[in-house]
C-alpha positions as CSV (number, residue, x, y, z in Angstrom):
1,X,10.6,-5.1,-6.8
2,X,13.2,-2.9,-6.5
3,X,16.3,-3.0,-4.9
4,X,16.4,-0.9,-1.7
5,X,19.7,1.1,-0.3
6,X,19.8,2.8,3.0
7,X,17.1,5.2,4.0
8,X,14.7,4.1,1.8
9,X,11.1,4.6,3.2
10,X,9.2,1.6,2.7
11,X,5.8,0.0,3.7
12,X,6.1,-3.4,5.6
13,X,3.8,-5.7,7.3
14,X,4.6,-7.3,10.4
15,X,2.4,-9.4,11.9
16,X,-0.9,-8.6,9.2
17,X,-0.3,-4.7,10.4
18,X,1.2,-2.0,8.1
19,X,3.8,-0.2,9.3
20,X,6.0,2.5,7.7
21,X,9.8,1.6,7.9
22,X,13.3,3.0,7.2
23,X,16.2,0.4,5.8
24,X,18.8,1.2,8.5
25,X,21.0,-2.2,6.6
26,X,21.3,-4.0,3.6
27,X,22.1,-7.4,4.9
28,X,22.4,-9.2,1.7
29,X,21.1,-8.6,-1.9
30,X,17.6,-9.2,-1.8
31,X,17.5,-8.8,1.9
32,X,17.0,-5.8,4.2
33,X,16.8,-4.5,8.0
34,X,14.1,-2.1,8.6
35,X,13.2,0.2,11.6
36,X,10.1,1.1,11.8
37,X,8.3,4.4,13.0
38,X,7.4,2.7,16.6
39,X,10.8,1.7,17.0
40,X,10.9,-1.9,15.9
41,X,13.6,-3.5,14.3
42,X,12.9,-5.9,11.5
43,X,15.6,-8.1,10.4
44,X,16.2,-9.7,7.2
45,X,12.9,-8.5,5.1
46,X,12.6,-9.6,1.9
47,X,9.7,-8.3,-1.0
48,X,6.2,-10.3,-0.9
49,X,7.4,-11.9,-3.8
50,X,10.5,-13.6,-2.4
51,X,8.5,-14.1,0.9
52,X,8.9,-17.8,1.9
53,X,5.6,-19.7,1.9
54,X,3.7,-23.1,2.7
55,X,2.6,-25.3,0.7
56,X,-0.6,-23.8,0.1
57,X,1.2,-20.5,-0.7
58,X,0.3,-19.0,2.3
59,X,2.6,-16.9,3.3
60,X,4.7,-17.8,6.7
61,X,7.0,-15.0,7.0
62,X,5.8,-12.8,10.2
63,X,7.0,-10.1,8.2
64,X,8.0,-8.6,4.4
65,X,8.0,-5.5,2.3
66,X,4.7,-4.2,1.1
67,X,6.0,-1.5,-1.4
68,X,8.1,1.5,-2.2
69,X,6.8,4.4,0.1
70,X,6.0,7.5,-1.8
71,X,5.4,10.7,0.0
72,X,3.5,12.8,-1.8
C-alpha cells in the first residue's frame, strides 16, 4: 500500500469489474476519490487491505483499490 496523491493512475474495482482510475481528491489519509476512464466518480476508496469486510472476511465494499498502475 502506498499512499496515493493527486493524479495517480490506479487500478480499482467497482462492482467485481476493473477499471482504470485517476485520484482527482485525497479525502483523508488512507482515503481517496477516483475518476475513472468511463467517467465514474468513486468516492472515498480505500486499498483491499483497509477494505471493510463481513464476518466471513468477505469483502462488502462495492468498491477499493486494486494496485499502483504502471504504464509500461
Amino acid at each position: 500500500m502506498k499512499k496515493l496523491k493527486v493524479g495517480d493512475r490506479v487500478i480499482a474495482k467497482f462492482l467485481g469489474t476493473i477499471n482504470y482510475c485517476t485520484v482527482i481528491e485525497v479525502t483523508s489519509p488512507g482515503s481517496y476519490k477516483l475518476k475513472s476512464t468511463t467517467g465514474t466518480v468513486l468516492p472515498n476508496s480505500v486499498w483491499k487491505k483497509k477494505a471493510p469486510v463481513d464476518k466471513k472476511g468477505k469483502i462488502i465494499s462495492p468498491w477499493y483499490i486494486e494496485e499502483l498502475y504502471k504504464n509500461k
